[in-house]
C-alpha positions, 0 to 999 in steps of 0.5 A: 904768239897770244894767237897760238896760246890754246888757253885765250882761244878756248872758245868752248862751252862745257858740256861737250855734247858727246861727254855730256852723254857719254859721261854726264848723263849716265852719272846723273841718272845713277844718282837720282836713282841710288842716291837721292836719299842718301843726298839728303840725309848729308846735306840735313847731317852736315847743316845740322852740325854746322850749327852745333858747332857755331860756323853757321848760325841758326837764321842762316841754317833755317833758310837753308833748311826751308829750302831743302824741305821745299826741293824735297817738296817740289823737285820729283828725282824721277822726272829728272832729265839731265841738260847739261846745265848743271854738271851733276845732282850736286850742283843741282840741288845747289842751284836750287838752293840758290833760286830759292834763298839767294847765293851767299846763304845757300852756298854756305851749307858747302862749308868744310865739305867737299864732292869727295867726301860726300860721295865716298859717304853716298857710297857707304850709305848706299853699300850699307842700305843693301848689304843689310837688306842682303843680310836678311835674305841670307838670314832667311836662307840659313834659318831654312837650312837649319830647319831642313837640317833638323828635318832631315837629320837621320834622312839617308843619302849617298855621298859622293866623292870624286864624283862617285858613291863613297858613304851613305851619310845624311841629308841632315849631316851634307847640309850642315856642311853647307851650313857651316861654310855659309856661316863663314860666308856671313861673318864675312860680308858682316865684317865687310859691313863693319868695314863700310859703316865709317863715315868719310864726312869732314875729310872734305877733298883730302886733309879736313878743314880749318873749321871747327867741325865735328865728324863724330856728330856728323858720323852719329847723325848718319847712323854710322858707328864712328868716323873713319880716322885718316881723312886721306884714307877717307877719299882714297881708301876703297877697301869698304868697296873690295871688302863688300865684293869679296865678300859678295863674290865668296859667298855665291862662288860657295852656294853654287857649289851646293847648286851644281850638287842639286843639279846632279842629284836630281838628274834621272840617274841619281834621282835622290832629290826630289823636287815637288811639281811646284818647283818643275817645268815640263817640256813642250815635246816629251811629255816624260820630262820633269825638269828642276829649271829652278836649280838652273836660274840660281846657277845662272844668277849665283854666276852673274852674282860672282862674275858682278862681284869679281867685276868690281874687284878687277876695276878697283885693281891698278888704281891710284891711291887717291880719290878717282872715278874708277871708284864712284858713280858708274862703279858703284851703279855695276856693283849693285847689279850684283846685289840685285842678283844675289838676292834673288838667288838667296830667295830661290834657294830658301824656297827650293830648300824648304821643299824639296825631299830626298826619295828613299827608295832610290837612295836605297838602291843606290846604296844597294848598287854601290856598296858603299857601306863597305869602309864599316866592313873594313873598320868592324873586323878590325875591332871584331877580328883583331886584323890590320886595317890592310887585312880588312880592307884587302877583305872588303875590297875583294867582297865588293868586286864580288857583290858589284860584279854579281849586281847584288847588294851588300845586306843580301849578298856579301856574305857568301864573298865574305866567307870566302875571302876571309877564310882565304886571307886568314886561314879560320872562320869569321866569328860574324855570322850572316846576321851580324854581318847583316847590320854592320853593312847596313846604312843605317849602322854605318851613321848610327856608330859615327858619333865622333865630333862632326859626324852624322849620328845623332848625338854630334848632329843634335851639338852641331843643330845648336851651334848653328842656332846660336850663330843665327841668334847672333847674326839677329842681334847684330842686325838688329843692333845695327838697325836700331842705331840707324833707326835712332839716328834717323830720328835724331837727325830728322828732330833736330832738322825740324828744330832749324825749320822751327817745325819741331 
């Protein structure tokens, strides 16, 4: 019966005001707050190349034009508030074209185009804009790690593993490590930009357009490096975004493992770091506490980075292969939480770097108290006495019970426990004597006759130092490449708007 279909008694008027607040309205403010520049940037785009490629014709495109100037002119996006009259900033801008050049010119600059691409196209824009500003903090921070390197390089510390002293090393050399690892962390989120920076415009909803468009001169007025190729994958392809977070997710899962690090290396007990009273927080009741609250706040934002990053990654999970919303607005928005906190960890940590020390004297006696030395011991008699490594390392296990049971040190107070597990293991006399022993226990031989490929002496620091340096100049040029496309592109888009105005 007519009464019962649901279609001829809908009596409802869009929005709904539940959806309208639960839904529309954070969609809206997301979008005057990222994206109204990039609103801007398609629409000027999209109508320029219109009238390169004849679909609209240049009276028609000047109206559209002035129009846009005068929205831009008059239309404040921070005084926005959404009413439900509109169903996003889209159709906003739309009606505004409308009320000011009339329905049938201003709907034309919506020719062979879609929501669809022109989001995805938001998102990239608005991906690339922070992914850069990202990278230049992390360009700062491997610059600083660089220098502390530098710095640092025959600065000795104790090395830990397993949680305990294992070799004297470095400063210098567990810094490179961190280095090296931050440069994968890099290449990673500039490989992510690459990935991000191919425009979807003219893939309209899904297949393109019978008009004549030119995606290239769209994608090249926008300042991206090409188009991206299938007009399906356009809209329903959200590796640009899973790319950029991985990547995101990556590098502070990675940093925070250096922070843990400083977290422990500073504690009283250890105390090789040494953060100046800058860095330091005092407590309101033990007037004995120093306390590096920096460490802890770039733990807390490196987790907050991490577990934003990993967030998008899980709603992208399960999704159709299709354009949807699990992709859009309100996800993009959370995304960018996660930049927001990664800059803030990049730039603590560049300070924090640049100032801190390591603190000689409790290095020393921690390499004292450890005997960590011990492994040259083992590999020396090896060459020097024509042992097996078994032997010597038999040899110097039995010197360092001695040595740690006693409470001494390895320099002062090994060779009494040398002579006598020597002697023991081999039947004969050493030909070490308590001088020669003396120096090859000692931290500073230790680094000095590691010189093989990635090791801490000087000669593969000094390749290593080089290495990292180019890698920097590198991660400059790419920058700079892509901000001199965009910068040009800007230009060029900004010029030939200007010439359908007639301002020019």
């Amino acid at each position: 019966m007519p009464d019962s279909n649901p279609r001829l008694n809908d009596k409802s008027v869009f929005p709904d005001p539940i959806y309208k607040e639960t839904v529309l309205r954070p969609l809206f403010d997301g979008a005057k707050t990222h994206h109204v520049d990039g609103f801007r940037r398609i629409d000027r785009a999209h109508l320029v190349m219109l009238v390169e490629t004849g679909i609209l014709d240049r009276t028609q495109a000047s109206k559209i034009a002035g129009a846009l100037e005068a929205i831009d002119r008059d239309v404040d996006p921070a005084e926005l508030v959404y009413t439900g009259e509109v169903e996003d900033f889209f159709f906003l801008i739309e009606k505004e074209l409308k009320a000011r050049i009339g329905a049938d010119v201003a709907g034309r600059l919506h020719t062979a185009r879609s929501r669809n691409d022109i989001d995805h196209t938001l998102f990239k824009l608005g991906l690339k804009a922070r992914i850069d500003a990202l990278m230049v903090k992390a360009h700062t921070l491997l610059d600083t790690l660089i220098e502390a390197v530098d710095r640092e390089k025959a600065t000795l510390i104790v090395a830990y593993t397993h949680g305990q002293p294992a070799q004297p090393t470095t400063f210098g050399h567990y810094l490179s490590a961190a280095i090296e690892v931050f440069i994968r962390d890099i290449e990673r989120l500039s490989e992510a930009r690459r990935i991000v920076d191919l425009s979807p415009m003219g893939a309209a909803a899904i297949t393109t357009s019978g008009f004549p468009i030119d995606r290239a001169r769209v994608a090249e007025l926008l300042g991206f490096r090409a188009a991206l190729q299938n007009s399906y994958s356009c809209i329903a392809a959200v590796d640009y975004t899973t790319a950029t977070y991985s990547a995101v997710e990556l590098m502070f899962l990675h940093l925070g493992r250096l922070i843990q690090d400083f977290q422990f290396w500073t504690s009283f007990e250890v105390g090789q770091i040494y953060v100046p009273n800058a860095l330091v927080q005092i407590s309101s009741i033990m007037p004995q506490k120093r306390n590096p609250v920096p460490i802890e706040h770039m733990r807390l934002l490196a987790s907050q980075t991490f577990g934003r990053a990993r967030t998008m990654l899980d709603i992208m999970h399960n999704t159709p292969f299709t354009d949807m919303n699990d992709s859009e607005g309100e996800t993009q928005s959370v995304g960018y939480e996660a930049f927001h906190a990664a800059g803030r960890v990049l730039d603590l940590m560049a300070s924090f770097v640049d100032a801190i020390r390591i603190d000689p004297e409790k290095v020393a006696n921690n390499i004292r108290r450890s005997c960590i030395t011990i492994t040259e011991l083992a590999d020396s008699l090896v060459r020097l006495e024509d042992l097996s490594f078994r032997q010597a390392h038999e040899i110097a296990a039995s010197v360092a019970r001695s040595v740690v049971a006693g409470g001494g040190g390895l320099e002062d107070d090994g060779y009494g426990p040398f002579l006598t597990a020597f002697e023991a293991l081999t039947g004969r006399k050493p030909s070490l004597d308590m001088n020669h022993f003396a120096e090859i226990v000692s931290p500073e031989h230790f680094v000095a006759v590691r010189t093989r490929f990635g090791g801490p002496a000087p000669e593969p620091m000094a390749q290593a130092l080089s290495t990292y340096r180019s890698k920097s100049a590198a991660f400059v040029a790419e920058a700079q490449e892509n901000a001199a496309r965009e910068a040009k592109a800007a230009v060029e888009l900004d010029t030939k708007f200007k010439a359908l105005m007639g301002t020019a």
